[in-house]
MARRO-342672 format. One record per residue: x, y, z of N, C-alpha, C in turn. Coordinates in steps of 0.05 Angstrom, whole numbers, padded with zeros to 5 digits, always signed. Layout:
N
XYZXYZXYZ...
This chain:
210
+00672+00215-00532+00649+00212-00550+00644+00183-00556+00619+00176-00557+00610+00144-00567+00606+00137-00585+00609+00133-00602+00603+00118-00635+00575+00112-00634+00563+00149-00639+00538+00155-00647+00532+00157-00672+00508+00150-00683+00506+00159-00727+00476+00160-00714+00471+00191-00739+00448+00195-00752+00439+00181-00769+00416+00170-00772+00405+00153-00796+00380+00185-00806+00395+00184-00829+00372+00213-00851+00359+00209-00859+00329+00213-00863+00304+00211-00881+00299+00244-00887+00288+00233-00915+00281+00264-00922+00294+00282-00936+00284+00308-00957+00297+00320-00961+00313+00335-00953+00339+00354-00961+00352+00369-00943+00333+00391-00937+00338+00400-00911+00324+00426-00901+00351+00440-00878+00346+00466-00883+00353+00477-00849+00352+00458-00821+00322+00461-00830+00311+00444-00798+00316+00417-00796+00324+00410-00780+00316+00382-00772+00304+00379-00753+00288+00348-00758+00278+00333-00738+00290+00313-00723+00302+00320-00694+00307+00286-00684+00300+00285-00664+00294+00252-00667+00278+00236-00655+00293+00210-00640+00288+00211-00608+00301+00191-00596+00283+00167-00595+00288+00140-00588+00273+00119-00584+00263+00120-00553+00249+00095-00543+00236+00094-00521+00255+00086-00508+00244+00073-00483+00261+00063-00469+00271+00026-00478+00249+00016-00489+00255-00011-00492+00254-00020-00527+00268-00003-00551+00259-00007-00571+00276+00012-00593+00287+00010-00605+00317+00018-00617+00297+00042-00641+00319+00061-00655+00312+00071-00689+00300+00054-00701+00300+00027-00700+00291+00014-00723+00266-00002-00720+00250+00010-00689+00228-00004-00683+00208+00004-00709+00186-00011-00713+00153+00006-00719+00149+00036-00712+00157+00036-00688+00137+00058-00683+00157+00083-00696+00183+00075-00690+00201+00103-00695+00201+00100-00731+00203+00085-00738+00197+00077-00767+00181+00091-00782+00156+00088-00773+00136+00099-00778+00139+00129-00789+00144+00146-00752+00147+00170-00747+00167+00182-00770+00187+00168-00772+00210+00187-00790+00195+00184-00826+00187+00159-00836+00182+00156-00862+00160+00183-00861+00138+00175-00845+00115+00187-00847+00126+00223-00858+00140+00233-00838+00150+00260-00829+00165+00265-00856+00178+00246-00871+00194+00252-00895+00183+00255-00917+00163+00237-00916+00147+00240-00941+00125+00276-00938+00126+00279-00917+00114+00307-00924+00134+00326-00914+00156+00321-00927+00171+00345-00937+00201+00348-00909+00193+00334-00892+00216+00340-00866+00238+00325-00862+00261+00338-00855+00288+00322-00847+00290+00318-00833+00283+00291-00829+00288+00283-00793+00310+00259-00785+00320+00261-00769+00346+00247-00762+00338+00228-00734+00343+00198-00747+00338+00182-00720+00373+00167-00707+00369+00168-00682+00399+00149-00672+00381+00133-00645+00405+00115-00632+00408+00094-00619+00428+00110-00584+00409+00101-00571+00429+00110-00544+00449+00084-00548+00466+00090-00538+00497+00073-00529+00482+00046-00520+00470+00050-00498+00459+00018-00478+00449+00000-00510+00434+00023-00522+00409+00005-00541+00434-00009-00565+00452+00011-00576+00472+00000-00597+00490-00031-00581+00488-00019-00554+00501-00051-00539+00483-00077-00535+00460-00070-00526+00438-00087-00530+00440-00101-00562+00440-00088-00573+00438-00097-00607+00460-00117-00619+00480-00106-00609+00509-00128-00610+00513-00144-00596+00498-00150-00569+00495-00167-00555+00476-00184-00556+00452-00181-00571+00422-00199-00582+00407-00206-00560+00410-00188-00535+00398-00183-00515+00386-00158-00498+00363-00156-00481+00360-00127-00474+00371-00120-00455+00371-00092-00455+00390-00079-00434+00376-00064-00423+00382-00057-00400+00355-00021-00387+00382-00004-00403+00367+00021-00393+00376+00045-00406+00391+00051-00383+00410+00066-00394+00437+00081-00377+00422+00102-00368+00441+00108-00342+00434+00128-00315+00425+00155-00339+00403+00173-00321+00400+00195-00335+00418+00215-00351+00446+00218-00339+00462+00237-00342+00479+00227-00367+00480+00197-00369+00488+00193-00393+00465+00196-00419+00442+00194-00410+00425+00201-00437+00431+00223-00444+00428+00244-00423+00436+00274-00430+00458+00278-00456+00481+00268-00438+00504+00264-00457+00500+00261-00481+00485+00232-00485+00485+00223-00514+00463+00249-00530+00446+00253-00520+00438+00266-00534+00442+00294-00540+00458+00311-00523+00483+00331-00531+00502+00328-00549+00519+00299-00550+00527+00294-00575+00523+00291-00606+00489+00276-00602+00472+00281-00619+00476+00307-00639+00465+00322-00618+00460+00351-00622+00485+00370-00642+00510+00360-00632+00531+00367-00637+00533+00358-00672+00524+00332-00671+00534+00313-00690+00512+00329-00711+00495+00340-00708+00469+00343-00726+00482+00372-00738+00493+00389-00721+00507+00406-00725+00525+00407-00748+00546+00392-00732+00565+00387-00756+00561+00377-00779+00531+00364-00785+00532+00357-00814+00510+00373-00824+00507+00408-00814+00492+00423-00836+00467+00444-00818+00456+00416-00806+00433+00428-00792+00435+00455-00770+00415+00477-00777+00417+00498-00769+00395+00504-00753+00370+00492-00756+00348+00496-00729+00349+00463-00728+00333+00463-00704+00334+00433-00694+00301+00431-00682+00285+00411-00681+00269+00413-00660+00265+00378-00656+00279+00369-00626+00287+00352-00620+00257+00338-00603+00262+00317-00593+00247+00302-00587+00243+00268-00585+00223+00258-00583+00217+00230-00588+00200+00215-00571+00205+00182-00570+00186+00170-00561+00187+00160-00534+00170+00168-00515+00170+00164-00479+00195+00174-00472+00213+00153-00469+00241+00166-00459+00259+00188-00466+00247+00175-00490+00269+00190-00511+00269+00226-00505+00236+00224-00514+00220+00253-00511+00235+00270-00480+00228+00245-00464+00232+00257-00434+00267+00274-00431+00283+00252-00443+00308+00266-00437+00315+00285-00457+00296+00293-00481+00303+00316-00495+00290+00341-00482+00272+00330-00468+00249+00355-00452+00275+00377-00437+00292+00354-00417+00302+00365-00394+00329+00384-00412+00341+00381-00430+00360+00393-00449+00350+00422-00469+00323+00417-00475+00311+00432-00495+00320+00457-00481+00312+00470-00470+00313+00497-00459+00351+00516-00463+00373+00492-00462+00396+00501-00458+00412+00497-00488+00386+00492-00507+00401+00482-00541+00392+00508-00550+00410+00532-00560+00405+00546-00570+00394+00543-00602+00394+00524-00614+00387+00517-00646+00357+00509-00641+00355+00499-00614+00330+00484-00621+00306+00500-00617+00289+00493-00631+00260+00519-00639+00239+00504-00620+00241+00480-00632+00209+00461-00624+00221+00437-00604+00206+00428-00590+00199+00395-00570+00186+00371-00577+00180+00353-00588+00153+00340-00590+00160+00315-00573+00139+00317-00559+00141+00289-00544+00113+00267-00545+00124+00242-00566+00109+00222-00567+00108+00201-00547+00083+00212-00524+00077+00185-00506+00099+00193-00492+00094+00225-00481+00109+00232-00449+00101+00210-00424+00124+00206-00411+00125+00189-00385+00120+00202-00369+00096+00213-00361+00094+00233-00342+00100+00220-00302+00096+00199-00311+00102+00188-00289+00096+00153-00290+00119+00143-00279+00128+00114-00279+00090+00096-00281+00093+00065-00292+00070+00051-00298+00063+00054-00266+00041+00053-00261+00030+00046-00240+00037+00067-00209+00049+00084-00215+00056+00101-00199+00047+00128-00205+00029+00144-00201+00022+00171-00210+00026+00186-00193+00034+00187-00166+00046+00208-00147+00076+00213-00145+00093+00197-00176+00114+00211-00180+00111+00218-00205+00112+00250-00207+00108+00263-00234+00129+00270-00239+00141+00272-00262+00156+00285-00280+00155+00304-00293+00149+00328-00282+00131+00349-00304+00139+00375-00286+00153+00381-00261+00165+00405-00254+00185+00419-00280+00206+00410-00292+00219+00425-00308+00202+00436-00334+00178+00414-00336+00169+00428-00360+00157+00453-00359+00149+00461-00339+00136+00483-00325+00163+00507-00333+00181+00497-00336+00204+00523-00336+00209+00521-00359+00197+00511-00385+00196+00512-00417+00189+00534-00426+00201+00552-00433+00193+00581-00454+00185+00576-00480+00193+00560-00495+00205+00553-00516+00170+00542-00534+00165+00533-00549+00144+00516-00566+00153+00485-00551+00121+00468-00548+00127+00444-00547+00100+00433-00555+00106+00408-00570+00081+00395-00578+00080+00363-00569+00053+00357-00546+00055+00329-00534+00029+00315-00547+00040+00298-00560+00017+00274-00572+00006+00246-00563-00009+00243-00547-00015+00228-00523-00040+00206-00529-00031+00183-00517-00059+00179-00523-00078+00176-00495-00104+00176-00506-00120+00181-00481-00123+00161-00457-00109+00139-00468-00109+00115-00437-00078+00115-00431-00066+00125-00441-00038+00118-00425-00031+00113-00403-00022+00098-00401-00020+00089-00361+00005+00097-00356+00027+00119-00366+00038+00134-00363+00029+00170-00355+00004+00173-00369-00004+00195-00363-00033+00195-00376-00046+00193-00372-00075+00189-00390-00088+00222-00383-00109+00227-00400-00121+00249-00413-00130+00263-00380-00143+00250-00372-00156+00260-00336-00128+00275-00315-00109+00254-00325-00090+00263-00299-00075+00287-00318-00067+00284-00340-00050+00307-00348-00060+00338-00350-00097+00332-00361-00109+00354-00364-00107+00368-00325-00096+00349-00307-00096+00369-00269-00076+00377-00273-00059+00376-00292-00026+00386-00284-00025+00408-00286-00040+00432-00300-00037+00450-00313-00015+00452-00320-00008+00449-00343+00008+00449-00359+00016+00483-00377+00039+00489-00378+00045+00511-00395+00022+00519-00416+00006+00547-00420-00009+00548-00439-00001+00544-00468+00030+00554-00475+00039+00551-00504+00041+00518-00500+00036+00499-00489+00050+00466-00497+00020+00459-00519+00016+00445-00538-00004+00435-00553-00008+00412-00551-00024+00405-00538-00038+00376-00532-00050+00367-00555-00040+00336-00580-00056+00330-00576-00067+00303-00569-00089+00288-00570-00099+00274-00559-00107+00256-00581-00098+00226-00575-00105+00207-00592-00127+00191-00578-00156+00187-00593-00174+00178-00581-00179+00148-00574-00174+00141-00550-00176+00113-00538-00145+00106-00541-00127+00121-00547-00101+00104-00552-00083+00100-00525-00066+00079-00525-00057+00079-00505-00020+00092-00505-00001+00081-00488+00024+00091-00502+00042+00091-00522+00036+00067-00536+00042+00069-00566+00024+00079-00586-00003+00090-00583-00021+00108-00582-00036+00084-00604-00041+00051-00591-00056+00033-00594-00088+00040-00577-00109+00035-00600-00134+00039-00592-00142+00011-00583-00163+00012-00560-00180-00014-00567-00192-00022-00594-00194-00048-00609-00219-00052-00629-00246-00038-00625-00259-00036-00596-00281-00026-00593-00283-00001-00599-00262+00012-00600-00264+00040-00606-00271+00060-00641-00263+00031-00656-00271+00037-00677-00250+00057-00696-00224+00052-00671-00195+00069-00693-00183+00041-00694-00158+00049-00709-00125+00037-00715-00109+00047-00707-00095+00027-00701-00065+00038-00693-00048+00053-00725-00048+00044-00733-00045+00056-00758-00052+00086-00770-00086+00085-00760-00097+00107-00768-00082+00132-00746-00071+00123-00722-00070+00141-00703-00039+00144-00706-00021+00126-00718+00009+00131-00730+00007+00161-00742-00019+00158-00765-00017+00172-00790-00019+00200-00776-00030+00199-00750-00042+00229-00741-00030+00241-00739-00012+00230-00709+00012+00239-00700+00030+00244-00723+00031+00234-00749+00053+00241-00756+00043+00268-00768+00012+00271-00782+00004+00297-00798+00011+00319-00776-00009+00319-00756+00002+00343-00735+00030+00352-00728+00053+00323-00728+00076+00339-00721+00083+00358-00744+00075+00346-00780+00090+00352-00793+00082+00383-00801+00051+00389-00794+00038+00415-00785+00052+00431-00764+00057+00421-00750+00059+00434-00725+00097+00448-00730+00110+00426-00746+00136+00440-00751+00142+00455-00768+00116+00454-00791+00115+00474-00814+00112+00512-00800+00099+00504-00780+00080+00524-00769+00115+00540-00747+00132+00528-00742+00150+00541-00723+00173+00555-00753+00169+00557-00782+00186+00555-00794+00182+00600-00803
């Protein structure tokens, strides 16, 4: 086991929410910041942690890539364990690009977990769209909710709407945003405004699995 910690927002509930970071940007970025205050203040317990590479990055005051797939798995089975042991009884796991991605591939085999949400799925590497990532999701039974924005150069609105995607997954779509679900100025949103969205719909969307 790795000297993993939950950081808690929120009242106590049954459910929790956790939420992994991206690939280049720890619990304590903006964006994951955001997501957990936002989610707490309307009523949800959501639990943020740090993969191993990122807590080493942090002690080292330098960046690191992210560890081989099979260790994310890990950590985030531990997670899972750890969320356990201090109470939590449904789970609906998830997070941001990476994060999201390596809870995707786990969701199906966590018996606690109800819900998915994935903020700014990697559906496939920058600049590469003929490697997709999106066969296992196809074998999802389960509820999942993907909040996207519409230019992502990970997966933008055109290419994901060809995937056909599972009918239960809920799309939604942030207008002009890109993968931190940043609009152009010309578009006449905020990044901010489009924080606030993502966070109302998840916190709808997890009211709605209860």
């Amino acid at each position: 086991m790795s000297d993993l910690s939950l950081h808690l927002f929120g009242p106590d509930s049954a459910t929790v929410v956790l939420l992994a970071h991206g690939a280049g940007a720890g619990h304590d970025s903006p964006f994951m910041q955001a997501m957990a205050v936002g989610l707490a203040e309307r009523g949800c317990r959501v639990g943020l942690f740090d993969f191993p590479y990122m807590q080493q990055a942090r002690h080292e005051g330098r960046r690191r890539p992210p560890s081989a797939m099979p260790k994310l798995i890990e950590s985030w089975q531990e997670v899972i364990q750890l969320a356990g042991s201090q109470g939590a009884g449904r789970l609906v796991i998830g997070g941001k690009s990476m994060g999201g991605r390596v809870a995707s591939m786990i969701y199906e085999h966590v018996p606690g977990a109800v819900g998915l949400v994935c903020l700014g799925y990697p559906f496939h590497p920058p600049g590469k769209p003929d490697r997709l990532r999106v066969e296992h999701l196809r074998e999802i039974k389960k509820p999942v909710l993907l909040v996207q924005g519409e230019r992502d150069a990970l997966g933008d609105r055109e290419e994901v709407d060809s995937y056909q995607l599972p009918r239960h997954f809920q799309v939604e779509w942030l207008d002009d945003g890109d993968h931190s679900f940043k609009p152009r100025k010309a578009s006449g949103q905020t990044h901010q405004q489009h924080l606030e969205q993502a966070v109302q719909v998840m916190a709808r969307w997890v009211e709605s699995l209860e």
